[in-house]
C-alpha positions in Angstrom: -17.8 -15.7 23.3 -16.5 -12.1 25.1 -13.2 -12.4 22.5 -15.8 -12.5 19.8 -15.9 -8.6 19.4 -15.0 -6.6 16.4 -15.8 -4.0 13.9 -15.9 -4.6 10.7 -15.4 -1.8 7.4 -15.4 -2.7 3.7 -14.5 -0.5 0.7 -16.5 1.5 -1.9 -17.9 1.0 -4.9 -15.4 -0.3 -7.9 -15.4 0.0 -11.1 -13.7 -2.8 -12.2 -12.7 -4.4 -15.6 -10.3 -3.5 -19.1 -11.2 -0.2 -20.5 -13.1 1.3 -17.9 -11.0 4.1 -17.5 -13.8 5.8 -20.6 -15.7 6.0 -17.5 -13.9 8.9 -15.9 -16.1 11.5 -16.9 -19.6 9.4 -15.7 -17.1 9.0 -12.4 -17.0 12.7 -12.0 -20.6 13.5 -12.6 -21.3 11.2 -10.4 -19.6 12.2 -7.8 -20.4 15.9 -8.0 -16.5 16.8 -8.9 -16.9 19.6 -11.6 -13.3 20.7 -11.5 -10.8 18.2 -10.4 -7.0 18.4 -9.3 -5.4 15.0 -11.2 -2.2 14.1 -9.2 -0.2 11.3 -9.6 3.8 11.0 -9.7 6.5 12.4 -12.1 7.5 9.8 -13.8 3.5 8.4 -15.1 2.8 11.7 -15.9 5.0 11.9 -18.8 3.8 8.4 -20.2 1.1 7.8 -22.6 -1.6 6.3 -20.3 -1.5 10.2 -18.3 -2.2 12.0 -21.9 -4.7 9.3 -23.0 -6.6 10.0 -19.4 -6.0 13.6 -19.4 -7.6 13.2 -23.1 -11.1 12.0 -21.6 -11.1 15.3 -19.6 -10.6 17.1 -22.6 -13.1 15.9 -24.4 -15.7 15.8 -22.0 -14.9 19.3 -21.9 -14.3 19.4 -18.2 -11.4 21.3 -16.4 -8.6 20.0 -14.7 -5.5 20.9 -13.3 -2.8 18.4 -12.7 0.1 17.6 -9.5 3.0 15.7 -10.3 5.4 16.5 -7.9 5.1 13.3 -5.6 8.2 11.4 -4.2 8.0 7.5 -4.2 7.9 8.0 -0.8 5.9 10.9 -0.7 7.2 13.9 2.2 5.3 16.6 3.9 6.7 19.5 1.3 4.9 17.1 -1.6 1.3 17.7 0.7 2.0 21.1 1.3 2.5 21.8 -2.5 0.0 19.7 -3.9 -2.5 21.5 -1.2 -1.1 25.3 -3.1 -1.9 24.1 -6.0 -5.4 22.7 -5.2 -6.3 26.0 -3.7 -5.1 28.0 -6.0 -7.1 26.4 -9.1 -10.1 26.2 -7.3 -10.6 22.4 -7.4 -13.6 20.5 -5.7 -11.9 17.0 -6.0 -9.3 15.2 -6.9 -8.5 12.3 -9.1 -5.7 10.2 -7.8 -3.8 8.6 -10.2 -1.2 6.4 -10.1 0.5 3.9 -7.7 1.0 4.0 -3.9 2.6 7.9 -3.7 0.4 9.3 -6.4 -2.8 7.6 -4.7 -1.7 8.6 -0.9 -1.0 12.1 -1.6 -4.1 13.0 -3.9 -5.9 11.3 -0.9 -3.9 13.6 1.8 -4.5 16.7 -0.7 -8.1 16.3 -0.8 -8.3 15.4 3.2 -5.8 18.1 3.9 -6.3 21.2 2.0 -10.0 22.3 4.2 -8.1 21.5 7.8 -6.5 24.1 10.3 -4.4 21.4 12.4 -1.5 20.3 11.2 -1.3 16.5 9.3 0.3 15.0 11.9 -2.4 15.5 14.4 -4.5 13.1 12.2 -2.0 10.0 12.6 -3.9 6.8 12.9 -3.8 6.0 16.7 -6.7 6.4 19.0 -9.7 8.6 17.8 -7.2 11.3 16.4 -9.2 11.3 13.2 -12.4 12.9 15.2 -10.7 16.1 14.9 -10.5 16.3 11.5 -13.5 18.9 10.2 -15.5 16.5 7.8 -17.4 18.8 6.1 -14.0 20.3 4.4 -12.6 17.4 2.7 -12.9 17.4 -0.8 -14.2 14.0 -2.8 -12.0 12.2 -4.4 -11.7 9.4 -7.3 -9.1 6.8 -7.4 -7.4 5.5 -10.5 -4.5 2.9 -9.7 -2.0 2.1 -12.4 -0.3 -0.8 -10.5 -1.6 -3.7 -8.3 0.3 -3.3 -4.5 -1.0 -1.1 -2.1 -4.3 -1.1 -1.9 -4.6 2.4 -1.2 -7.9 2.9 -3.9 -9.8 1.0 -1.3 -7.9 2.0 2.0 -9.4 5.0 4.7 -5.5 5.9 5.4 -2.5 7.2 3.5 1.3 7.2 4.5 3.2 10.1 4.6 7.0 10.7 5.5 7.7 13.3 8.1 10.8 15.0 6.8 11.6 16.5 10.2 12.1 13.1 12.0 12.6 11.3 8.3 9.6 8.7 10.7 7.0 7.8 8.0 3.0 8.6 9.6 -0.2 7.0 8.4 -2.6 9.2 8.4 -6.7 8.2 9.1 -10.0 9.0 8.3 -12.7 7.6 6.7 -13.2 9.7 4.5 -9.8 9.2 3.2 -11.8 5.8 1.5 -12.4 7.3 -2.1 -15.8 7.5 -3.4 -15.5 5.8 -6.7 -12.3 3.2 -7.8 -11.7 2.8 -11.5 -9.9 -0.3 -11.6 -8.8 -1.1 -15.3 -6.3 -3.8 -15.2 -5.3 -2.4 -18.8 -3.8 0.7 -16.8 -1.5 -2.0 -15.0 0.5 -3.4 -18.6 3.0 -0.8 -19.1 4.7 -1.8 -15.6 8.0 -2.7 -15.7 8.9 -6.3 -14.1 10.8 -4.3 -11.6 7.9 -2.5 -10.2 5.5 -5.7 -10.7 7.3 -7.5 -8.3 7.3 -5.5 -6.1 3.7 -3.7 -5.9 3.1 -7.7 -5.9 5.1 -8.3 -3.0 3.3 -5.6 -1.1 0.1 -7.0 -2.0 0.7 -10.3 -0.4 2.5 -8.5 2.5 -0.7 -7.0 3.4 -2.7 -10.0 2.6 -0.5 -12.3 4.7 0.3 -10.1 7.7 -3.7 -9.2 7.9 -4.2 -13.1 8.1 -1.5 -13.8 10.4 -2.4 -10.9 13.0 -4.4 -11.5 16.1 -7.8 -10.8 16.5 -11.4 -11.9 15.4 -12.2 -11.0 11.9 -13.0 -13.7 9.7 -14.2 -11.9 7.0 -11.0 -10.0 6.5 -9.0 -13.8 7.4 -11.0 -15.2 3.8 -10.4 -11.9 1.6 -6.5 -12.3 2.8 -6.4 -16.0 2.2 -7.6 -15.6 -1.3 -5.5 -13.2 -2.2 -2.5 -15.0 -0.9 -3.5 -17.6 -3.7 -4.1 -15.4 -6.4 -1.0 -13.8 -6.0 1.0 -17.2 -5.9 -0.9 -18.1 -9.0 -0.8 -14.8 -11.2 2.4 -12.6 -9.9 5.0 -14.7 -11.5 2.9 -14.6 -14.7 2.5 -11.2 -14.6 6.2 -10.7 -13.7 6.9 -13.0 -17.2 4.4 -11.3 -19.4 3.3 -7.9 -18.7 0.7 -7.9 -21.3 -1.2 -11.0 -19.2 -4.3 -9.2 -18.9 -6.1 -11.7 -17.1 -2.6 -12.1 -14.9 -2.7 -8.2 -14.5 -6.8 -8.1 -13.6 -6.3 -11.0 -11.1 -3.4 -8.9 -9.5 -5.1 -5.9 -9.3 -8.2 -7.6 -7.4 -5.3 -9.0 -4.4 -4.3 -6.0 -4.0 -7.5 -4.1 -3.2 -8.2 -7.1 -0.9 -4.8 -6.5 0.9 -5.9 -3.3 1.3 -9.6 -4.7 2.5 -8.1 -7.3 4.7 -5.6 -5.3 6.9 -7.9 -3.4 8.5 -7.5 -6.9 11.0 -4.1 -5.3 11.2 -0.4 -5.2 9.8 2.8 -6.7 11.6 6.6 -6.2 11.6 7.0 -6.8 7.7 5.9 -3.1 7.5 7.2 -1.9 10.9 10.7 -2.8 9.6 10.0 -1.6 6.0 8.8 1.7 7.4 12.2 3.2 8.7 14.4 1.5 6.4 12.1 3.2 3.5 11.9 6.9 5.0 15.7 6.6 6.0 17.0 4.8 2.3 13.9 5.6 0.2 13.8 1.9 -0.6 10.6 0.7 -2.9 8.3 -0.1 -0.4 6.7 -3.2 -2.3 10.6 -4.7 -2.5 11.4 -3.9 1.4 8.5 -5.8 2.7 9.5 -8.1 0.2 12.7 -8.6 1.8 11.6 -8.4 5.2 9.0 -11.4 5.1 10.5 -14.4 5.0 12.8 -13.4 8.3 9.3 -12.4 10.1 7.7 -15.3 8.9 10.4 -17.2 11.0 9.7 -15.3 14.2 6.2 -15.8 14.1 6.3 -19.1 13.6 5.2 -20.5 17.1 2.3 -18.3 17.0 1.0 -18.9 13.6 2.1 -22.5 12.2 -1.1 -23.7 12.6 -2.8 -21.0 10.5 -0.3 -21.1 8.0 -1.0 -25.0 7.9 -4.8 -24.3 6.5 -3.4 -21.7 4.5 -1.1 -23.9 2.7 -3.8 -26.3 2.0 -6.3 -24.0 0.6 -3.2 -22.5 -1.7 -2.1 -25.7 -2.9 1.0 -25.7 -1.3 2.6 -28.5 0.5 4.7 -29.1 3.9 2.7 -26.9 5.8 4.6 -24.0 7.8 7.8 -25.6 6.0 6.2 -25.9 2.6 4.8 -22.0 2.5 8.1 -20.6 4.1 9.8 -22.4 0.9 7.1 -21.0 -1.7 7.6 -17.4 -0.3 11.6 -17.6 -1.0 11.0 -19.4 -4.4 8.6 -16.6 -4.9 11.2 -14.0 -4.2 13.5 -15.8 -6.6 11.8 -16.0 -9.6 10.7 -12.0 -9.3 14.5 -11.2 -8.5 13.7 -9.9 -5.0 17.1 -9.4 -3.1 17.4 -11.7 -0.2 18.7 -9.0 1.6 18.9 -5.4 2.6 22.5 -4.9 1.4 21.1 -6.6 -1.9 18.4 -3.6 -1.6 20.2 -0.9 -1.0 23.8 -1.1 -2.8 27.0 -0.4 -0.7 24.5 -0.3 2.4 27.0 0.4 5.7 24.7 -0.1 8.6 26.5 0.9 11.8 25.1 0.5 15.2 23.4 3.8 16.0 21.3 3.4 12.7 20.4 -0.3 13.6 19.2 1.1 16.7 17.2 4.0 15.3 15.2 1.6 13.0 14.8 -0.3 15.8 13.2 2.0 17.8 11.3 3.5 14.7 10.0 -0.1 14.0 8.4 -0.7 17.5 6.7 2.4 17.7 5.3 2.1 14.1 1.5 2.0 14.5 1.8 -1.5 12.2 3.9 -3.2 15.1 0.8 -4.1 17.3 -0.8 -6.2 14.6 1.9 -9.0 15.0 1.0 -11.6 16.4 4.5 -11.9 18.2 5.5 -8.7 20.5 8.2 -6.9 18.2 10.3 -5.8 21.3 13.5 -3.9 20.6 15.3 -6.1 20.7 13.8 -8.4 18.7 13.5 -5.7 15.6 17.5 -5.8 16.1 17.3 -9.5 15.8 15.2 -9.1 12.5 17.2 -6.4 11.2 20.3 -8.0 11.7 19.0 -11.7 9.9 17.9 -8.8 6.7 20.9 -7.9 6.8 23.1 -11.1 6.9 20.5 -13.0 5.0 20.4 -15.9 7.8 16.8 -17.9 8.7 
């Protein structure tokens, strides 16, 4: 019973259903945020779903500033500017609106902007977050508009370190936002491109969170049914955009990704991380590359867990049978098979296979898998990405 030790954290309260975005303004109010900074990323905020928000906020009479200049990846200058801007208008919160990068840096802003230490001393290892000053960080709303990350449900945020181009996650749990408005409607105007792979990320976390070691059996369920509602829904949504009930079931996997990898992450995202701050690859689409060639290299430590997955998801042949769904999976949403398939006229020489191996083992993700990523192994995985051989 001594291995039977844990600790266990679950999200916040969400709003969740079509249409209740209407409830921004209630959000607010109840949240004590009188004059909020909404950020999310260049290309929503010029779309009718931004206005239509921004609209609400009119209406309600309540002001607002907005942040749009967010990277897909987003970098330290994006913080640094976003954190100017929120000082300058005076803002007491922020809405964060959008997918992963809108979500993580209106999180980071509203961590960031009351600190004196830099970001980086607040990465996620040990009890770095401790020396964050509490009292300064603003509250903030979260509003996703796609159905991947998680990060409307998540106490960390990732962040690209332009210096090093090494991407950080930053913690604290206060970084969890107080209120999620999740309105599947929000989720329609994606296009199939970026369904499949906010999709792909959500069963990344859900599967890697299963698969890594540890007791947590709580997060183990959340993961395994959100394994099977993204095998049942993503391709539907991927098909038909305007599946609402596809959309509202994809939405729900991936806050309980998000829930669920608290148990931990694995080499899916320790190899996605580099390869995304070096060739600002979707991350969704890299770790949807990646996870059939970790799947394989796990295999002796997880078979037997995958078996009872496989059961409970409908799927057949066991370790076999689920390593053949995940690659029909990748097929039908048009996921490359592999990284020079990503990333077009991708020349990988030696010295960069070897920095993303060292970035990969060092990535605070790589102690979650269940199989030691050595160096030499990540060059193993790179190099089957790469070739595209199982």
């Amino acid at each position: 019973m001594s291995k039977l030790i844990s600790k266990w954290n679950y999200p916040t309260v969400v709003r969740f259903g079509a249409g209740r975005i209407s409830e921004l303004p209630e959000v607010l109010a109840a949240t004590g945020i009188k004059r909020p900074l909404f950020v999310t990323d260049p290309g929503l905020a010029k779309l009718p779903v931004v206005a239509k928000t921004l609209k609400l906020l009119d209406d309600a009479k309540i002001p607002y500033g907005v942040f749009s200049d967010v990277k897909p990846n987003p970098v330290e200058s994006n913080l640094t500017a976003g954190i100017a801007v929120f000082k300058k208008g005076k803002h007491d919160g922020v809405i964060a609106f959008g997918g992963g990068s809108g979500l993580d840096l209106g999180k980071l802003i509203a961590f960031q902007a009351g600190q004196t230490r830099p970001v980086w001393d607040f990465e996620d290892i040990g009890d770095w977050w401790t020396r964050a000053n509490s009292d300064t960080i603003a509250p903030i709303i979260a509003v996703p508009t796609t159905a991947g990350t998680g990060s409307e449900v998540g106490r960390a945020a990732v962040v690209t370190n332009e210096a090093t181009h090494t991407k950080k996650v930053i913690f604290h749990p206060k970084l969890l936002p107080e209120i999620v408005i999740a309105d599947p409607e929000l989720t329609v105007g994606m296009p199939p491109f970026i369904t499949a792979g906010t999709g792909m990320d959500a069963l990344a976390h859900c599967l890697e969170a299963y698969c890594a070691p540890g007791y947590h059996p709580m997060a183990d369920g959340i993961a395994v049914e959100g394994i099977r509602l993204v095998f049942e829904n993503l391709p539907k949504a991927f098909a038909n955009g305007k599946d609402l009930t596809a959309r509202a079931h994809m939405m729900s996997a991936a806050a309980m990704g998000a829930a669920a990898f608290q148990k931990g992450l694995g080499a899916i995202h320790s190899l996605s991380h580099p390869v995304g701050a070096l060739y600002d690859t979707h991350h969704g689409m890299t770790n949807a590359v990646f996870m059939p060639y970790v799947l394989a290299f796990n295999r002796d430590a997880i078979e037997e867990k995958i078996a009872r997955l496989s059961a409970y998801c409908g799927i057949k042949g066991g370790f076999d049978g689920f390593a053949k769904a995940v690659i029909k999976l990748r097929k039908e949403l048009k996921v490359p098979n592999t990284l020079p398939g990503l990333i077009k006229g991708l020349d990988m020489d030696k010295k960069h296979k070897t920095l993303i191996a060292d970035m990969a083992i060092v990535d605070p993700t790589a102690g979650g898998n269940p199989v030691k990523l050595t160096k030499k192994a990540a060059l193993a995985l790179l190099e089957s990405a790469i070739e595209g051989t199982l």
